[in-house]
NURO-816245 format. One record per residue (C-alpha): x, y, z. Coordinates in nm, 3 decimals. Each point is the difference from the previous one (the first is absolute). Example, Ala and Ser with C-alpha at 12.3 -4.5 7.8 and 13.67 -1.06 7.14 Angstrom:
# NURO-816245
node c1 = 1.230 c2 = -0.450 c3 = 0.780
node c1 = 0.137 c2 = 0.344 c3 = -0.066
***
This chain:
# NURO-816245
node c1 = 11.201 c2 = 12.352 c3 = 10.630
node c1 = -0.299 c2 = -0.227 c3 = 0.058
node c1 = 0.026 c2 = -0.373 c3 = -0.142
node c1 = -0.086 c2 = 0.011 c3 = -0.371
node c1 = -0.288 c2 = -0.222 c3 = -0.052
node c1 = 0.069 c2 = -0.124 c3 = -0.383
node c1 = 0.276 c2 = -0.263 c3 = -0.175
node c1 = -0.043 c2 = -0.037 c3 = -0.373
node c1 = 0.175 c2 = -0.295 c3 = -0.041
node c1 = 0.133 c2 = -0.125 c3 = -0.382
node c1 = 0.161 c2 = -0.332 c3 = -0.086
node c1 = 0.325 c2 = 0.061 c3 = -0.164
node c1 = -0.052 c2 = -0.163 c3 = -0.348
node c1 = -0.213 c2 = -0.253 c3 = 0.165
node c1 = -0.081 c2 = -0.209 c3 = -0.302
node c1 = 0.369 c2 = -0.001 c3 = -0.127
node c1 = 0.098 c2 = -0.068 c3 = 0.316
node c1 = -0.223 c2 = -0.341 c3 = 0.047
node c1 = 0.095 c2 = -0.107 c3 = -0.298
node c1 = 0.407 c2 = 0.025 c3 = 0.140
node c1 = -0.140 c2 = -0.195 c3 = 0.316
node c1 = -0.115 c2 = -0.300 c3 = -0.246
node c1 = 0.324 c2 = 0.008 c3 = -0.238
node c1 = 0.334 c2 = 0.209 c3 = 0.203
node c1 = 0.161 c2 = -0.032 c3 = -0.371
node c1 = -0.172 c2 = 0.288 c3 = -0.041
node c1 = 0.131 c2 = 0.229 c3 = 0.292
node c1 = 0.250 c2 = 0.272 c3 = -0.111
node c1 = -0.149 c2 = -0.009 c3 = -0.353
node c1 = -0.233 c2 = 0.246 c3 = -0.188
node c1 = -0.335 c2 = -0.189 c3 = 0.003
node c1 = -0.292 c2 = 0.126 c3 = -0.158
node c1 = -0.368 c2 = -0.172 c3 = 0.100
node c1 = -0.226 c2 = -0.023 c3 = -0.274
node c1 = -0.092 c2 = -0.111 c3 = -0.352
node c1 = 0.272 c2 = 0.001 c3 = -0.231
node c1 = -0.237 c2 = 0.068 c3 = -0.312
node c1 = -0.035 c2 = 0.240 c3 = -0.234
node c1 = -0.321 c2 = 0.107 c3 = 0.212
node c1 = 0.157 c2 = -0.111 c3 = 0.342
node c1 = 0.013 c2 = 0.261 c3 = 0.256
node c1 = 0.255 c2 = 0.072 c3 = 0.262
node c1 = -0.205 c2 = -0.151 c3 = 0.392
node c1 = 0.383 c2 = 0.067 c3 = 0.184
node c1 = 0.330 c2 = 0.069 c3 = -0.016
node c1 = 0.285 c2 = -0.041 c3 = 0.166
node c1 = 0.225 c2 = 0.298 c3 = 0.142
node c1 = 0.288 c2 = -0.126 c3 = -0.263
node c1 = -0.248 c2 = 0.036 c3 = -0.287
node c1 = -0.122 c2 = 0.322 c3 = 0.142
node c1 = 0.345 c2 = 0.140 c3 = 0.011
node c1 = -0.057 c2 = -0.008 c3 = -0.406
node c1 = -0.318 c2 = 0.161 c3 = -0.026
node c1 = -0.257 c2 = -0.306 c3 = 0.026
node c1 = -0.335 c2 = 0.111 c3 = 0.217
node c1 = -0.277 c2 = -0.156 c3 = 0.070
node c1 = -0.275 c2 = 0.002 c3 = -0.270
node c1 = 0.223 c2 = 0.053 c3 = -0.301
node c1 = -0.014 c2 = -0.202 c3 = -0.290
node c1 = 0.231 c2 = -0.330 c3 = -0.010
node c1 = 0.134 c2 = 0.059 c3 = -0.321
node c1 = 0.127 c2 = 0.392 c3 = 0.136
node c1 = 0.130 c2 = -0.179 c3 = 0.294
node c1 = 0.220 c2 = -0.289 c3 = -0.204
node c1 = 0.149 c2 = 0.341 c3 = -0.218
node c1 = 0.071 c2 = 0.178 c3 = 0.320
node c1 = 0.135 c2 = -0.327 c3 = 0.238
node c1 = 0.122 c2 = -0.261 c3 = -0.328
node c1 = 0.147 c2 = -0.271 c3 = 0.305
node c1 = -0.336 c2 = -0.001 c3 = 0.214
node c1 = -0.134 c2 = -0.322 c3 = 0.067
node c1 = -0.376 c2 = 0.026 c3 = -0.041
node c1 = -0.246 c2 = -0.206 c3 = 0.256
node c1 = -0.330 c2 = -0.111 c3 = -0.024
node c1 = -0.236 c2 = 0.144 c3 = 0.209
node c1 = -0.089 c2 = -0.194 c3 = 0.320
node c1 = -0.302 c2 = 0.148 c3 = 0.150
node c1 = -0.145 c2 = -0.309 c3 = 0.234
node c1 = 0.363 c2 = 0.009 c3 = 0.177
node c1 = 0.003 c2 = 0.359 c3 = 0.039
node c1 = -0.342 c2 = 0.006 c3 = 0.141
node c1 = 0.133 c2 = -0.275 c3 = 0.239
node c1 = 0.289 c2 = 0.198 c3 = 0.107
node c1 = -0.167 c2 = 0.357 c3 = 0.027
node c1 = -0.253 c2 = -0.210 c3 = 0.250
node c1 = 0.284 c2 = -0.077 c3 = 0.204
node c1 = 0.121 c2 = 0.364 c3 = 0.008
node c1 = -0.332 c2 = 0.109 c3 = 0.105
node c1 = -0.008 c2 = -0.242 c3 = 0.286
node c1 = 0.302 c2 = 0.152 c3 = 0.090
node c1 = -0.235 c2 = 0.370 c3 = -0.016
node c1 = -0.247 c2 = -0.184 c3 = 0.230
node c1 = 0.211 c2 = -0.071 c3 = 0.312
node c1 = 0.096 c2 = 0.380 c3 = -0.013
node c1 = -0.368 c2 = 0.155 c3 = -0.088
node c1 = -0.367 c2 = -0.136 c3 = -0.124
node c1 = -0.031 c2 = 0.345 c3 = -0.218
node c1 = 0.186 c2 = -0.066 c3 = -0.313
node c1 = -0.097 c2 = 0.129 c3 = -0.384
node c1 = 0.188 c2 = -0.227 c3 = -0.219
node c1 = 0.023 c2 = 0.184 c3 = -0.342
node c1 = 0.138 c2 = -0.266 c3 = -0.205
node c1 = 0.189 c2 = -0.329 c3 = 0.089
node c1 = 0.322 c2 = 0.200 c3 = 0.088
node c1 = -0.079 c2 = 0.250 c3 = 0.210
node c1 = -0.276 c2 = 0.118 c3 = 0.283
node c1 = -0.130 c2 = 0.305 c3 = 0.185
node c1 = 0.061 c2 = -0.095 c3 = 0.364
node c1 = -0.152 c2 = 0.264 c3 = 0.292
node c1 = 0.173 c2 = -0.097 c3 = 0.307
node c1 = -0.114 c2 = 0.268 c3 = 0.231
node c1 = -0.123 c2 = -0.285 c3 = 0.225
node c1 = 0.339 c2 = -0.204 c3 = 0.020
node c1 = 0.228 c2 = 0.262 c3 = 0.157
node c1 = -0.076 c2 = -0.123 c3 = 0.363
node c1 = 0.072 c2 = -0.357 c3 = -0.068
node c1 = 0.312 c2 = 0.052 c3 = -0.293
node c1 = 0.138 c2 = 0.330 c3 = 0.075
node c1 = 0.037 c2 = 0.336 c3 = -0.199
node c1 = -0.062 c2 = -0.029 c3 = -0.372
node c1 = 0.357 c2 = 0.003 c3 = -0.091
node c1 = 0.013 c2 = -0.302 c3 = 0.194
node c1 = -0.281 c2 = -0.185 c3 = -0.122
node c1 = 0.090 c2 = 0.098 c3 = -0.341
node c1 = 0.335 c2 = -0.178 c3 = 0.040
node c1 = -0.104 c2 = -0.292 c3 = 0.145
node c1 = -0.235 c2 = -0.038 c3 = -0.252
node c1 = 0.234 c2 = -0.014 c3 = -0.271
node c1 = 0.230 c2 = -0.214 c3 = 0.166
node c1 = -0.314 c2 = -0.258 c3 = 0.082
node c1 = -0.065 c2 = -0.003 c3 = -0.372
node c1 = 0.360 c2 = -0.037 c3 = -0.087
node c1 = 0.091 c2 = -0.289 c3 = 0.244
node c1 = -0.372 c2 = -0.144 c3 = 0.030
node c1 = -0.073 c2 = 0.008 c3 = -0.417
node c1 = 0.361 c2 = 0.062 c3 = -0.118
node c1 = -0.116 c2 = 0.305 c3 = -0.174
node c1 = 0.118 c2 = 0.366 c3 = -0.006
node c1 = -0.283 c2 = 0.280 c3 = 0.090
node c1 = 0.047 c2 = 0.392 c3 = -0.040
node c1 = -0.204 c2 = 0.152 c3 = 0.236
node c1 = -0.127 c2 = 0.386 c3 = 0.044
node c1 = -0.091 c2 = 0.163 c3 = 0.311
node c1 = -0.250 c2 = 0.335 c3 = 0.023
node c1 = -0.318 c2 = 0.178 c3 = 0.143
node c1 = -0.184 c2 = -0.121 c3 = -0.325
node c1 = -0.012 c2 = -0.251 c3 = -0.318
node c1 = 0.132 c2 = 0.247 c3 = -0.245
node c1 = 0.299 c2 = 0.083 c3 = 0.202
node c1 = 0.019 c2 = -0.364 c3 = 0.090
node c1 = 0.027 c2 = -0.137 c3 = -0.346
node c1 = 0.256 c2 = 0.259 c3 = -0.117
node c1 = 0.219 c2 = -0.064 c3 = 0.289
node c1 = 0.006 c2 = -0.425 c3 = -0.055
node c1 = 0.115 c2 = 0.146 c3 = -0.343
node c1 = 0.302 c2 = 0.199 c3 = 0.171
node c1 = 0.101 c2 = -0.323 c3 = 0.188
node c1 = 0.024 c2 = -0.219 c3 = -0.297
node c1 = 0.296 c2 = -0.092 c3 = -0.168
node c1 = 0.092 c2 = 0.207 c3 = -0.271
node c1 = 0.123 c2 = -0.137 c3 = -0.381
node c1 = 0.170 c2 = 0.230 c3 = -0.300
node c1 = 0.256 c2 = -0.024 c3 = -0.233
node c1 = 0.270 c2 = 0.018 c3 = 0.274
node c1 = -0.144 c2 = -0.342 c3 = 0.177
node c1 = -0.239 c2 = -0.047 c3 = 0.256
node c1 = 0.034 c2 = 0.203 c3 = 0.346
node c1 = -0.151 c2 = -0.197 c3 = 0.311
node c1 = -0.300 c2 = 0.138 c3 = 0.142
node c1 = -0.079 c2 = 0.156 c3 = 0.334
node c1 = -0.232 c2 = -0.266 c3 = 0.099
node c1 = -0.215 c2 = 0.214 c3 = 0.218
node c1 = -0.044 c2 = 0.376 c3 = -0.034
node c1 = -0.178 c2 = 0.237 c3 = 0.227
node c1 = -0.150 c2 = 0.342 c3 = -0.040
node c1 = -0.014 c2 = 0.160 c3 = 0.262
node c1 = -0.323 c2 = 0.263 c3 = 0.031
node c1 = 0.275 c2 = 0.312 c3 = -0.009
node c1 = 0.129 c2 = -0.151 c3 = -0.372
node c1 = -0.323 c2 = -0.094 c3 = -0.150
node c1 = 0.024 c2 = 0.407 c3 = -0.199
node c1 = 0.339 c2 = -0.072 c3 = -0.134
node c1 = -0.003 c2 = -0.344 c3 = -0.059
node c1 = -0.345 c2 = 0.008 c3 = -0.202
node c1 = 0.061 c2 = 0.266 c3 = -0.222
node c1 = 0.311 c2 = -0.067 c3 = -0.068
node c1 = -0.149 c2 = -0.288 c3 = -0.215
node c1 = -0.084 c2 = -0.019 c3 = -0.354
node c1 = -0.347 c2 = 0.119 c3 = -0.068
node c1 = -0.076 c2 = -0.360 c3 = -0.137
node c1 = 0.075 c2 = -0.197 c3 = 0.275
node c1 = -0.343 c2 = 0.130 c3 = 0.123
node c1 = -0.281 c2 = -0.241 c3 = -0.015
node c1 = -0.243 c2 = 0.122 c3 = -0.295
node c1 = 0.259 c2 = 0.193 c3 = -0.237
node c1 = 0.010 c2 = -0.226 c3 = -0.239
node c1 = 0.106 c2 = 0.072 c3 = -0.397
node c1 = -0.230 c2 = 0.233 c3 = -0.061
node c1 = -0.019 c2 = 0.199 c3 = 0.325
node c1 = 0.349 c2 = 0.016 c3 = -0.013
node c1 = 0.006 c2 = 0.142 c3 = -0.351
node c1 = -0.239 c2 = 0.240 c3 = 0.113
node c1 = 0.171 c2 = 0.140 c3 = 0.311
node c1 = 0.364 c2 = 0.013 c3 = -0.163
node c1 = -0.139 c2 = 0.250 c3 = -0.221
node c1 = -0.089 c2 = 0.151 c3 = 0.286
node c1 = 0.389 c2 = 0.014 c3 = 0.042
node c1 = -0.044 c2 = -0.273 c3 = 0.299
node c1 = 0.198 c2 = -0.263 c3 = 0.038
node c1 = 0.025 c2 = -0.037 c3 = 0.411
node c1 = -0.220 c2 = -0.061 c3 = 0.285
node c1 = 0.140 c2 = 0.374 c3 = 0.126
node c1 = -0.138 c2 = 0.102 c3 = -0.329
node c1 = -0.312 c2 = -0.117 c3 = 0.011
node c1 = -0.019 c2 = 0.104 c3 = 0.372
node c1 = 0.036 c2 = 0.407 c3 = -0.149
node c1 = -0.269 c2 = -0.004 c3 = -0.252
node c1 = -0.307 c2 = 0.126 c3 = 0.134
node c1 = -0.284 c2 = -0.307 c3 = 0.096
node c1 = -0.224 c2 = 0.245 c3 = -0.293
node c1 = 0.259 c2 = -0.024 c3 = -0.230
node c1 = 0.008 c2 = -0.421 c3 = 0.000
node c1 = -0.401 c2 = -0.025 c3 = 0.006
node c1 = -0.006 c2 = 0.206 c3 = -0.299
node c1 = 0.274 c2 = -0.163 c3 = -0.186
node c1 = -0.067 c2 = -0.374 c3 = 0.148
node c1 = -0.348 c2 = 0.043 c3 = 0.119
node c1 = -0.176 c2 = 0.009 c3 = 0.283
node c1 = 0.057 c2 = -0.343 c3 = 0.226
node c1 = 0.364 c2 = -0.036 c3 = -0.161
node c1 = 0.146 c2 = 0.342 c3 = 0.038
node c1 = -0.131 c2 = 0.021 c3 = 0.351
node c1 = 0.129 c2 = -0.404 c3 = 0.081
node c1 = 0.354 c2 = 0.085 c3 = -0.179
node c1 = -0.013 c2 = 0.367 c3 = 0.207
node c1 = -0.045 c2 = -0.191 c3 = 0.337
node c1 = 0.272 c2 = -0.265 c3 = -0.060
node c1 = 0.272 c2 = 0.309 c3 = -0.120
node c1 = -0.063 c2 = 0.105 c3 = 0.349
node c1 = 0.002 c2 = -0.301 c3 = 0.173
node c1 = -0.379 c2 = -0.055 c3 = 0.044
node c1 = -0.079 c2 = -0.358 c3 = 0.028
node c1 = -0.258 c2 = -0.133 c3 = 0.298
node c1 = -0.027 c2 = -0.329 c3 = -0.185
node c1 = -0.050 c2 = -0.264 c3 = 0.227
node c1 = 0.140 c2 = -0.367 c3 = -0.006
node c1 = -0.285 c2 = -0.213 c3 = -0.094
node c1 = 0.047 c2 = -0.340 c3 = 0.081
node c1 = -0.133 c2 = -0.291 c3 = -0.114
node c1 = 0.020 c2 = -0.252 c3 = 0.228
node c1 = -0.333 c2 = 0.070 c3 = 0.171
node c1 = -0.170 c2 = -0.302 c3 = 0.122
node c1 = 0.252 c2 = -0.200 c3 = -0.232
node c1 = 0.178 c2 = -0.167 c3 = 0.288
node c1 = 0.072 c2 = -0.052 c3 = 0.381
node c1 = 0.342 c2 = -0.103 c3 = 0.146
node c1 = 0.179 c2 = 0.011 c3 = 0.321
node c1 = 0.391 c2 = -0.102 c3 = -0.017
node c1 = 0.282 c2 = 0.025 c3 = 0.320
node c1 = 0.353 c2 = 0.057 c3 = -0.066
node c1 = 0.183 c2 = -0.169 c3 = 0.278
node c1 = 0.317 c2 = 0.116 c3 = 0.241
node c1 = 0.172 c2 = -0.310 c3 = -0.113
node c1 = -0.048 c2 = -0.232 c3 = -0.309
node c1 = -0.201 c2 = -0.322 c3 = 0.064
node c1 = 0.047 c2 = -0.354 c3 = -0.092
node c1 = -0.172 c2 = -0.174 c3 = 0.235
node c1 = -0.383 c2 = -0.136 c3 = -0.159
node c1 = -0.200 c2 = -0.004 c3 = 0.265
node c1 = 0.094 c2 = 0.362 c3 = 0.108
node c1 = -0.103 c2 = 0.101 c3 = -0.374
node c1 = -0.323 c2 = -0.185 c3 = 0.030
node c1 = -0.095 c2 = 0.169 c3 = 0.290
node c1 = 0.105 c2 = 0.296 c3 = -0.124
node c1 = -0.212 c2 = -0.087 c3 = -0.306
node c1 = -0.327 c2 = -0.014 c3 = 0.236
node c1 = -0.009 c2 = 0.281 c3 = 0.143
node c1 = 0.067 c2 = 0.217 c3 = -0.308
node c1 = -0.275 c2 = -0.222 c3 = -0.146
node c1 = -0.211 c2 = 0.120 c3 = 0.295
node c1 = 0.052 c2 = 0.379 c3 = -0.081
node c1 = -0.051 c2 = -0.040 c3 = -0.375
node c1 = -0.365 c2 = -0.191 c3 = 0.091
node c1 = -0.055 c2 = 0.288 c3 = 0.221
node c1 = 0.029 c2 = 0.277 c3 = -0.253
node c1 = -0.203 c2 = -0.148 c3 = -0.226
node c1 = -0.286 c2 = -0.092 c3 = 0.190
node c1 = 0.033 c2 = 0.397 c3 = 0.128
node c1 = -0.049 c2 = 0.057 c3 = -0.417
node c1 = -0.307 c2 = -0.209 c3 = -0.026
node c1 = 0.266 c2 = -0.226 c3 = -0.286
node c1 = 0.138 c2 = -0.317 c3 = -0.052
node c1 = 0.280 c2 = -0.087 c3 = -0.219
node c1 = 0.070 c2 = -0.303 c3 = -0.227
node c1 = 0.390 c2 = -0.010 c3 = -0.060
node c1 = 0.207 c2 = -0.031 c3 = 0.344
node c1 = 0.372 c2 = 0.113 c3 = -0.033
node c1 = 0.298 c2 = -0.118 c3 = 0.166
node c1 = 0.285 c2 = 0.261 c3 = 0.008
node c1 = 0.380 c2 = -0.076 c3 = 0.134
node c1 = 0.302 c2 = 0.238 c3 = -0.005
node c1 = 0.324 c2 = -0.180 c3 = 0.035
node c1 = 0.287 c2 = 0.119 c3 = 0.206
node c1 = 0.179 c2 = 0.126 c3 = -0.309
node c1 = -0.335 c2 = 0.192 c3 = -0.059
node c1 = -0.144 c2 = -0.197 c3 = -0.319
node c1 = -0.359 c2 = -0.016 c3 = 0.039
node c1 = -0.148 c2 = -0.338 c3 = -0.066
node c1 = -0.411 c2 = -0.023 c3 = -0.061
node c1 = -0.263 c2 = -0.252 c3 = -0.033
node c1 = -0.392 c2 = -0.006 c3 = -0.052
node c1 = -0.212 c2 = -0.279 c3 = -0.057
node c1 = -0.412 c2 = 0.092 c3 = -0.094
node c1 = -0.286 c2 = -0.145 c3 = 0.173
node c1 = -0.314 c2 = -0.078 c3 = -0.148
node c1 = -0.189 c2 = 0.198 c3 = 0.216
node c1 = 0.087 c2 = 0.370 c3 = 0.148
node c1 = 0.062 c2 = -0.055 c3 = 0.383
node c1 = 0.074 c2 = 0.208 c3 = 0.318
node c1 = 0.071 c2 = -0.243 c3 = 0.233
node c1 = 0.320 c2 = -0.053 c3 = 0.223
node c1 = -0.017 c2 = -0.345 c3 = -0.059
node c1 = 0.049 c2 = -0.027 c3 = -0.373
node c1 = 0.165 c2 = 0.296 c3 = -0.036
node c1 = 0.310 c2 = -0.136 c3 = 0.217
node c1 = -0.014 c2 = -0.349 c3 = -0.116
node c1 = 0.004 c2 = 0.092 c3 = -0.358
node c1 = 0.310 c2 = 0.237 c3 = 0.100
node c1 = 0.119 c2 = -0.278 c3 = 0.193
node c1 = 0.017 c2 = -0.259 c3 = -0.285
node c1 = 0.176 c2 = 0.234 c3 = -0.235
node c1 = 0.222 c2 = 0.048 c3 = 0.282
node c1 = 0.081 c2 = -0.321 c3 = -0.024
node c1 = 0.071 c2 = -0.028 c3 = -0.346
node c1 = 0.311 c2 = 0.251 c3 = 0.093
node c1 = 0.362 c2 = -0.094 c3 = 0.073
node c1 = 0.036 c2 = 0.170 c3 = 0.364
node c1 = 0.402 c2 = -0.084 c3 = 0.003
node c1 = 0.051 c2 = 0.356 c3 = -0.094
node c1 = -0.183 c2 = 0.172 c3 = 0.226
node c1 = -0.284 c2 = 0.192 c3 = -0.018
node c1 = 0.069 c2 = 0.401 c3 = 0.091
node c1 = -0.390 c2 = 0.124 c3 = -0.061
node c1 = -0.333 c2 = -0.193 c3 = 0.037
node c1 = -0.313 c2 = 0.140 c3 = -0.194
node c1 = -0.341 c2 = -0.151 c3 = -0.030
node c1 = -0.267 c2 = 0.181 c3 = -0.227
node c1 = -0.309 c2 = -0.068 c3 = -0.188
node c1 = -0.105 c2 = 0.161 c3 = -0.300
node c1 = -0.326 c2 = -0.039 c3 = -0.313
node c1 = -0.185 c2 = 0.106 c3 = 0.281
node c1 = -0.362 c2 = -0.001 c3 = -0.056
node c1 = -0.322 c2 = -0.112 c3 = 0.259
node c1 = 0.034 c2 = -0.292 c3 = 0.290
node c1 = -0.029 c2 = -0.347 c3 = -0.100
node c1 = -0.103 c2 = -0.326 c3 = 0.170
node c1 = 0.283 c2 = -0.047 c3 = 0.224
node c1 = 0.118 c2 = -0.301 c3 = 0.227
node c1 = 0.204 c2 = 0.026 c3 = 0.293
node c1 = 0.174 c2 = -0.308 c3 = 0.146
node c1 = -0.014 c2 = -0.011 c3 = 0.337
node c1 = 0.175 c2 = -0.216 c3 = 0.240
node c1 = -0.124 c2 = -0.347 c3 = -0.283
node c1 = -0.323 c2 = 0.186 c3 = -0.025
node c1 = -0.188 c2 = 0.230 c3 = -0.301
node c1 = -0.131 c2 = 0.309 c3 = 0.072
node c1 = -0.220 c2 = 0.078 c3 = -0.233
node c1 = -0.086 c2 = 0.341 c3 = -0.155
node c1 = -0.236 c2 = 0.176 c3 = 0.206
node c1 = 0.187 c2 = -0.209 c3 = 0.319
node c1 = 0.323 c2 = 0.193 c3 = -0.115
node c1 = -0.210 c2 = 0.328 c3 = -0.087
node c1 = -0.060 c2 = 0.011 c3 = 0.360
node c1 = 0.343 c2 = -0.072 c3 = 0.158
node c1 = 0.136 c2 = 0.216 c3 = -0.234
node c1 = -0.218 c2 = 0.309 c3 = 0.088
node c1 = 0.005 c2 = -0.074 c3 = 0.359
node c1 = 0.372 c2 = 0.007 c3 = 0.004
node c1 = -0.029 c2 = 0.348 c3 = -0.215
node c1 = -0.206 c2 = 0.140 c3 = 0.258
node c1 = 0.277 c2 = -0.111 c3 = 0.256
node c1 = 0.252 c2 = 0.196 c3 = -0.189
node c1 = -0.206 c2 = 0.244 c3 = -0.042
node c1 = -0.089 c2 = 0.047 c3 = 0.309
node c1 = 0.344 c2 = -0.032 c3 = 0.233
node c1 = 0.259 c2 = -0.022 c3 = -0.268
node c1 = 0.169 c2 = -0.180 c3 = -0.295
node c1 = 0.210 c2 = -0.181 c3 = 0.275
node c1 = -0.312 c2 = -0.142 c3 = 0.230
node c1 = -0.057 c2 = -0.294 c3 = -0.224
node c1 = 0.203 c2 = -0.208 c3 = -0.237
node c1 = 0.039 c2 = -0.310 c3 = -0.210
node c1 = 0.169 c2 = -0.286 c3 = 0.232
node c1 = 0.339 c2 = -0.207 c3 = -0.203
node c1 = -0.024 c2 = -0.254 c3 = -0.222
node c1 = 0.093 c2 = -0.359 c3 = 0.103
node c1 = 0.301 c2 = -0.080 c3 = -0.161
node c1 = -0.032 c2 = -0.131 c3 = -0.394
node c1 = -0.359 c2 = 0.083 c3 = 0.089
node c1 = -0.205 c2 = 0.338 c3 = -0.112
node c1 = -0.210 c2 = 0.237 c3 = 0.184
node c1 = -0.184 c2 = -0.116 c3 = 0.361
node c1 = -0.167 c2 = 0.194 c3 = 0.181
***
């Protein structure tokens, strides 16, 4: 079996969850996010509350009748934006090509990370593990040859609630290209994307109510019934049609470089250093783009693998080493290196065209088109003989970036 190429990955209960990480009174209990109006409308709930028939998108009044002892929670959205960005920095140091779909779960194609990570059971694993220890979250995550098959298996691996309790998830499940047949149509006809109410009305009176239903009816038979873009879309998922790529989009958004090292580091001036010359890549990359970026970010994974990150905004986008690391340096500073520091990351991101740019330089300014020059004449180096034939040289101590 070759590597699969995609992970669906879904939070599980993200927002309830973040709400349990600001107030633990509310682990073990049935928690319902949402307004707890007439009108209010169920955002999240937790496993306990799902065990008695709350879901997503029902009505808060039906969800009091159903769960009487849930304790209702306002919605939170600016910390679950906060936290789903630190998830999907978590995404980044596997692949670049991610789909996020909502705040709580993602599209990832990882057909580029196998030489680096390992087979896709492996990455898969780590990656929920990363999230877990890095965000404190839990993640379901699916494993196929395509989205559809992707999404329905990060289904299979989550934890599972009904009258009888809640049953622990799988955490990562895999289908392997042999079992995509039996596993697809073995599913409802409405887990399919586009059956919705009506469709569905329409092909149970077909007498369908599975995927291996749908699979048997002739492609004519759903055109006429469904018409002719649906019945041929519904025809091709029953049978396990789906060449729908991962679109990403983090194009041009950002640049970043980061080293995970053998053995955790506490010493500053090995961090600064360290800081340089990941500066030095980032700069690289985006001069090779034609960009510049306005936001620098600091990133720091601690031996017990909680991630740690800073940015500070410039005033004007750059792509120079000089500025790049010294910003980075300066946040770096700001950080309590007792612990240890596991992973170093530098990136740059609002990315946009060059600036005017100043480059310090052994107590003297380079300006702009000074530092346009070194900078492409040490390109053209790389370019030329290698990444490796020319680099930034270390930072004086408490100092920044010299040449």
């Amino acid at each position: 079996m070759g590597d699969l190429p995609i992970l669906h990955v879904d939070m599980d209960a993200f927002y309830v969850e973040v709400e349990r990480q600001t107030d633990p009174s509310l682990i073990g209990k049935a928690v319902i996010v949402g307004g707890e109006s007439e009108r209010g409308v169920v955002a999240s709930a937790s496993y306990e509350a799902r065990s008695m028939g709350v879901r997503s998108a029902m009505s808060s009044v039906l969800a009091r009748k159903l769960c009487p002892d849930a304790v209702f929670v306002r919605s939170n959205f600016s910390r679950y934006r906060e936290v789903s960005k630190q998830v999907h920095e978590i995404f980044d140091s596997v692949t670049p090509h991610i789909e996020p779909i909502a705040l709580d779960e993602a599209f990832l194609d990882i057909s580029g990370a196998h030489k680096l990570f390992g087979s896709s059971e492996t990455i898969a694993w780590q990656l929920r593990n990363d999230v877990h220890v890095g965000v404190g979250l839990d993640c379901s995550v699916g494993v196929a040859r395509s989205k559809l098959l992707a999404k329905l298996a990060s289904e299979a691996a989550k934890p599972k609630a009904s009258r009888r309790g809640v049953q622990p998830g799988q955490g990562v499940f895999l289908v392997h290209p042999k079992e995509e047949t039996s596993f697809l149509q073995a599913h409802p006809v409405e887990a399919l994307w586009g059956v919705g109410s009506v469709t569905f009305a329409r092909l149970k009176a077909l007498g369908i109510s599975t995927v291996g239903d749908l699979a048997s009816v002739p492609e004519d038979v759903l055109v006429e019934t469904l018409g002719t873009s649906h019945g041929i879309h519904l025809s091709e998922l029953s049978r396990g049609i789906d060449d729908r790529r991962v679109h990403s989009e983090r194009k041009s958004k950002s640049v970043s470089h980061e080293e995970t090292f053998a053995q955790d580091v506490f010493d500053r001036s090995h961090l600064v250093s360290e800081i340089v010359r990941l500066s030095d890549a980032v700069s690289a990359r985006a001069r090779r783009k034609g960009l510049a970026g306005r936001t620098v970010h600091l990133k720091i994974r601690r031996p017990d693998m909680r991630y740690l990150t800073r940015s500070a905004t410039l005033s004007e986008a750059v792509d120079t080493l000089s500025v790049i690391s010294e910003t980075a340096i300066e946040m770096l500073d700001q950080i309590d290196l007792a612990e240890g520091v596991r992973l170093l990351g530098v990136g740059l991101s609002r990315l946009g065209a060059p600036g005017p740019q100043q480059l310090t330089l052994i107590g003297e300014e380079l300006t702009d088109p000074a530092w346009g020059q070194l900078s492409a004449a040490m390109d053209r180096i790389r370019e030329r003989y290698g990444e490796a034939a020319i680099g930034p040289g270390l930072p004086r101590k408490n100092e920044g970036m010299h040449g």
